[in-house]
N, C-alpha and C positions, 0 to 999 in steps of 0.2 A: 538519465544523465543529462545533463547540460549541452548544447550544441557549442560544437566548438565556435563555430563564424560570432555565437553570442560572447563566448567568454571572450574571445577575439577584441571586440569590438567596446565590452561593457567589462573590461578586464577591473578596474575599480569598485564597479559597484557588485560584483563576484564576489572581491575580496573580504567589499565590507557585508556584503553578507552571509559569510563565512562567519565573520568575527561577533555579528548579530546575534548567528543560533550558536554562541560559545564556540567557534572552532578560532583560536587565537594564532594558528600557522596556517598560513595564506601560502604558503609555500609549492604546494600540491600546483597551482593556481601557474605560477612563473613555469614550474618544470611542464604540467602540461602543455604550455605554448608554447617552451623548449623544444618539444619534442615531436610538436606539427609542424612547427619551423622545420625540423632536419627530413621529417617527413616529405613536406612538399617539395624544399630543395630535392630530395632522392627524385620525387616523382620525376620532376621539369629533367633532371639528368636521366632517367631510364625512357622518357620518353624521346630525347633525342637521340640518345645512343639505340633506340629501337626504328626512328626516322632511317638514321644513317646505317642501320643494317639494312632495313628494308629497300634502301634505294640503291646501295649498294647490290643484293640479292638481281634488283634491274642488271645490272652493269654486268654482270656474270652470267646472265641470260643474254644480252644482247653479242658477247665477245665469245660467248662459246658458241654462237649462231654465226659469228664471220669467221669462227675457225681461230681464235685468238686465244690458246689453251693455256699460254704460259701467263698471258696477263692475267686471266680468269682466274688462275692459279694462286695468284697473289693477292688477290683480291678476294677468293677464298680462307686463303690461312689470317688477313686482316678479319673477317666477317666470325669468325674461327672464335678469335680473340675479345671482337666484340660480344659472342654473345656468352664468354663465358663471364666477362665484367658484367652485364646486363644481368647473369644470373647470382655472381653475388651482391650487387647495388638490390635484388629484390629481397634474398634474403634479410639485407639491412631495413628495407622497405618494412617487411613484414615484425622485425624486431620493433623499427620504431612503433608502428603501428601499436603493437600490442602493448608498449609503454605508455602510446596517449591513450589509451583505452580504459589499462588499469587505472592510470592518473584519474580518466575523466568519473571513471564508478568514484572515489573518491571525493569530490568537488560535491557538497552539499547542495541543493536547490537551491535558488535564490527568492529570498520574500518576498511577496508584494508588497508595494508601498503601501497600501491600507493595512498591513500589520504593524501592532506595535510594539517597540524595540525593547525588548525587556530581557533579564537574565532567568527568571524563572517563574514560576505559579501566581507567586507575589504581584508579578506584572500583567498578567490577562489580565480583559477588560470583560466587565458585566456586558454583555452584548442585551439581556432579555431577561427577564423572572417573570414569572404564571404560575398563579393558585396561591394557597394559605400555607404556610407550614404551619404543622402543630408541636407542638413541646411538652403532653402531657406525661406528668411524671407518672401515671398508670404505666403508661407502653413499654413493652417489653422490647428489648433487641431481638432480630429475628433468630440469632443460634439458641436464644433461651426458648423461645417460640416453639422451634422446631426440636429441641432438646426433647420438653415438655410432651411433644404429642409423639414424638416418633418419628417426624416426618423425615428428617433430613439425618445419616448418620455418617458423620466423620469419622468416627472411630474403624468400624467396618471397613472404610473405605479406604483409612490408612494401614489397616494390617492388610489387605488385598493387594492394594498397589503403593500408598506411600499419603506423605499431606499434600493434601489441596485435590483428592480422588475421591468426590464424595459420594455417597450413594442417595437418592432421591427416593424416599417410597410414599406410596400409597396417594393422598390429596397433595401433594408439593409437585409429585412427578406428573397428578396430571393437568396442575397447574402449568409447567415447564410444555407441556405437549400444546396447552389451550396456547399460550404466547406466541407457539411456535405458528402454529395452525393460523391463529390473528393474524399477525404480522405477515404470513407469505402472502393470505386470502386478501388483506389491505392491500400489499405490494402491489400485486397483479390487477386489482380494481383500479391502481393508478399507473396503470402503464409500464408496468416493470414484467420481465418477462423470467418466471420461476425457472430455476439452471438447478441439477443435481449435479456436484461436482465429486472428483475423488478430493480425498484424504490426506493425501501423501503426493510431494512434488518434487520436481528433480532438480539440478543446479539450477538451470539455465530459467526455470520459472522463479526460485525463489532470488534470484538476479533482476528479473526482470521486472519485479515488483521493488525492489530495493530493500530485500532481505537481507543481500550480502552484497558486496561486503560491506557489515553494519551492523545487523542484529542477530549475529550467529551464534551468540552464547544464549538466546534466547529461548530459539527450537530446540525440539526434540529430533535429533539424526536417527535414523536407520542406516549403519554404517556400510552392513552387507548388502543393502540393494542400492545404496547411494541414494538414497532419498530423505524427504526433510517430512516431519509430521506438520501439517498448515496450522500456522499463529492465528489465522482469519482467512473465511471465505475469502478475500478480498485475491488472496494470490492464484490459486485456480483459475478464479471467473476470471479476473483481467488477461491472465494468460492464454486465456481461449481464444481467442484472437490474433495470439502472438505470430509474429513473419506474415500477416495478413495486409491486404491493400482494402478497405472497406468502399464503395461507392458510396458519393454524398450523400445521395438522396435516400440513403438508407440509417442515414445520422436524428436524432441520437440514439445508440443502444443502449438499451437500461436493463439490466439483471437482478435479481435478488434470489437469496440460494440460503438455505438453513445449514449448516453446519457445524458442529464439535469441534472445537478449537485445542490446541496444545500450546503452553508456552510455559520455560521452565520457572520463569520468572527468579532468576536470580540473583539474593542479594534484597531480598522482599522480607520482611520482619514489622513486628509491634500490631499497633490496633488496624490497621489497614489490611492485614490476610486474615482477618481473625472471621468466623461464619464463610460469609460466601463473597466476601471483599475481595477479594484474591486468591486465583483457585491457579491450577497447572492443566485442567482439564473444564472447559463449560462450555455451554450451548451458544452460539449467534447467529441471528440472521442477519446475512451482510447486502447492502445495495451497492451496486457500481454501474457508473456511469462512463461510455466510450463519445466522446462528444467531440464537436467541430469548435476547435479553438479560438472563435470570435464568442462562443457563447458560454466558455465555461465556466467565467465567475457568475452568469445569472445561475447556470448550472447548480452553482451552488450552493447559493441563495435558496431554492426550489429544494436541494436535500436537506438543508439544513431545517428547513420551514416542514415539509415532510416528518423527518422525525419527531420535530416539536410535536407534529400532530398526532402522534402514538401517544406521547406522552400525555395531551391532554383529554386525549379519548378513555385513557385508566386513570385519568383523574385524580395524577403523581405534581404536585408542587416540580417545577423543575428552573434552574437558571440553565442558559446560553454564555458559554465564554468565548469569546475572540482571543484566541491564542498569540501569545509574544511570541518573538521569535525565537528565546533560546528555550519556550518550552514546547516548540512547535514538532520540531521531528528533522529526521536528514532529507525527508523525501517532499515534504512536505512544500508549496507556498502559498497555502493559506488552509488556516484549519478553525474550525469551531469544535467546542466540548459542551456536551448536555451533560448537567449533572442534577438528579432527582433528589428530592430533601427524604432524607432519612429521620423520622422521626423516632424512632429507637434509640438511636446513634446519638442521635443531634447532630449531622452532620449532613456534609455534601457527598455524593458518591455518582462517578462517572457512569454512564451507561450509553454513551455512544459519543464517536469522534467524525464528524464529517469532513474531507481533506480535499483541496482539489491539490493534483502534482504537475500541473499545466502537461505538457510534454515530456517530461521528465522520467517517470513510467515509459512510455510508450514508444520512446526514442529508444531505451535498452531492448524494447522486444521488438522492434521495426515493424510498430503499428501504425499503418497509415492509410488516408485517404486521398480518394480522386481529386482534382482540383476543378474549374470550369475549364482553366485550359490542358486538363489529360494529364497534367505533373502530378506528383504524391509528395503531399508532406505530413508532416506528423502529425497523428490526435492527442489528443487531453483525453484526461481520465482523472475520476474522483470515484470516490467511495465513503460509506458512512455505515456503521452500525443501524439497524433499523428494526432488534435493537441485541444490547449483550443480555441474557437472561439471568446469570445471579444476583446483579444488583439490583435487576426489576424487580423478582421474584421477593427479597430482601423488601422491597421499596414496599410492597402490595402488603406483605404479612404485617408488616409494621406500622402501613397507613390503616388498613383496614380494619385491623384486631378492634375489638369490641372490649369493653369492660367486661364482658361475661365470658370472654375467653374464644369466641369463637371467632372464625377468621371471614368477611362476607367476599364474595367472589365480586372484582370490577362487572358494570354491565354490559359493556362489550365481550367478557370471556363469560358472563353465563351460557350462551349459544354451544360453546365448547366445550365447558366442564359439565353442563347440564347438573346445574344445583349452583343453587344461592349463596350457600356457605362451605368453609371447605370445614371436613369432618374426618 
């Protein structure tokens, strides 16, 4: 969330960036400051009416030491009085509180000024393109691909569990493994430190990521243990640090973690879930970044550049978008999207989103660091796919395929799959 002293101060440029990423009632905006207003007032009054008990407390020590019972006495039933007001002024305290709170999870991020101001897709900017696309009308799309050999079977996967559950066999799954295996064995060559995470997370992490309130029709709940199935690595890792004070000099933290993602994806239809475009279940390997907030847009710059570099070590055609703002996210301010050329398809296809949320994150889970003078203030945090595996996997079958049908393995995943071609 937002710091209040910011929206305070920058109360306009809040609003208008509210109205940027599509939120058109600003309103949220006023009633928040409504309600630190009434906040602070309570404070400034519970803390004098706490002075004047406390001093009062003196004065009834000193009168019942000169034998002065009856005054003391009165002085008592006033002190009496006062601290039953003191205890319902906190009650109110606590109400307000808990209204600028919920206000403030509401109040979208605000953009950087180097993003640009747009309503939707239409408005991202080409930030990058690397490699050739191809358009041969040989290529097959990858669900005919994988129809064809077996490898991949939706069918199965929907009488099992439902669509978008698919089952991976044989050369595809252990393509899916080599990606996995690449991308963590890369991560860690560049400084990132491999995290096995659970699965499954409770309110206060998928909060503290900026899951909710926001994207709760998304997950998949576990009603009877209260827990949320994870959209992305991304909410674990960063919550690992959650309620922590981190020393500087231990800045920055870099993670990357493999994980099986859930999202219901609701409201998803046409050529876009069709193969492995859009699943409710897939593989990612997710990087996050806990950084000192003078450095986090280089920060992100460095992830953004990183992933590119997955990308052209399999030797995937891919563009870079610098995201507008209204197709940016709630949490978001500032995002880039890699998308890989599908030559199957003909088309573009997302496979990783890099975000920095400046403090945004990390203010809902009171993540903070040391300062040079002993105070804590808040870190930054970003995170970036690195990378999601069905659109890769898609991207490989369909760059790779041969005229003769057979599919050849990039050469950074022969190491893995141990064979040149997949069979």
């Amino acid at each position: 969330m937002l710091d209040i002293n910011f929206i305070r101060e920058n109360t306009e440029k809040v609003k208008q960036g509210m109205i940027d990423k599509g939120e058109s009632n600003t309103e949220a905006v006023d009633e928040v400051l409504k309600a630190d207003e009434q906040w602070r007032s309570l404070v400034q009054e519970v803390d004098e009416l706490r002075s004047e008990s406390n001093t009062k407390a003196k004065e009834i020590g000193q009168l019942m030491g000169q034998g002065k019972k009856e005054e003391a006495q009165e002085i008592i039933k006033h002190t009496s009085l006062l601290k039953e007001k003191i205890k319902k002024l906190e009650d109110d305290l606590q109400n307000y509180k808990s209204r600028r709170d919920d206000l403030l999870l509401r109040i979208p991020n605000t953009p950087h000024e180097s993003v640009p101001v747009g309503k939707g897709e239409a408005d991202n900017e080409i930030f990058k393109t690397w490699g050739e696309t191809v358009e041969d009308d040989w290529r097959k799309a990858h669900w005919d691909l994988a129809d064809e050999k077996g490898w991949i079977d939706f069918g199965r996967g929907s009488k099992v569990t439902g669509a978008g559950f698919p089952f991976y066999l044989g050369p595809v799954a252990r393509l899916q493994r080599a990606l996995i295996n690449y991308f963590i064995n890369n991560a860690c060559d560049n400084g990132f430190k491999e995290i096995q995470a659970p699965y499954f997370v409770n309110e206060d992490s998928a909060r503290g990521t900026g899951q909710i309130p926001d994207k709760e029709d998304m997950m998949y709940v576990i009603e009877r243990d209260e827990l949320f199935a994870i959209p992305t690595a991304e909410v674990p890792v960063t919550n690992f640090h959650r309620d922590e004070i981190i020393e500087k000099e231990n800045l920055p933290l870099l993670y990357v973690a493999y994980t099986p993602c859930w999202r219901r994806e609701a409201g998803s239809y046409g050529k876009d879930v069709r193969g492995l475009n859009r699943l409710h279940q897939f593989d990612k390997v997710e990087l996050v970044k806990i950084v000192h907030p003078d450095t986090a847009y280089d920060e992100l710059e460095s992830l953004r550049a990183y992933a590119e570099s997955l990308l052209e070590a399999l030797q995937l055609p891919y563009r870079t978008l610098l995201m507008c703002t209204g197709d940016m996210g709630f949490t978001q301010t500032k995002k880039y999207d890699l998308e890989v050329w599908s030559p199957g398809q003909k088309r573009w296809l997302e496979v990783s989103s890099c975000s920095n949320f400046a403090g945004y994150q990390a203010r809902r889970m009171q993540l903070r660091y040391r300062n040079d003078q002993g105070n804590t203030e808040t870190l930054h945090t970003l995170n970036g796919s690195g990378l999601a595996l069905p659109r890769v996997v898609a991207a490989i079958l369909e760059t790779y395929q041969q005229e003769d049908g057979r599919i050849k393995v990039p050469d950074v995943l022969q190491p893995y799959t141990g064979t040149e071609y997949l069979d």
